[in-house]
Phi, psi and omega in degrees: 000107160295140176242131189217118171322159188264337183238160177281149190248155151266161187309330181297322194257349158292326164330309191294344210272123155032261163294332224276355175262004171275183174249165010282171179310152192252182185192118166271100189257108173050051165078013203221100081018127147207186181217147204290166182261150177268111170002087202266179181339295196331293192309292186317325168251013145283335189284326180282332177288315164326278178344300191272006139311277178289351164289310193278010182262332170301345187264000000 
């Protein structure tokens, strides 16, 4: 679910806010705050395949 301010910000004053390091992460795009959706299974085991793909390019 994203959660998004109702009004627009500048970068100075999303800086200033509070929340923006819990998680999951917030994010500033064109003045508009929202906060990221958090990563599901799918993403994980793409992210372990990924991982092990550039490991083995390392070798």
């Amino acid at each position: 679910m994203t959660v998004a301010l109702p009004q627009r910000l500048t970068l100075e004053q999303f800086l200033t806010l509070p929340y923006i390091e819990e998680s999951p992460a917030w994010e500033f795009v064109q003045g508009e705050v929202s906060q990221k959706p958090m990563p599901g299974g799918k993403h994980s085991r793409i992210q372990s395949l990924l991982v092990g793909v550039i490991n083995g390019a390392d070798r």
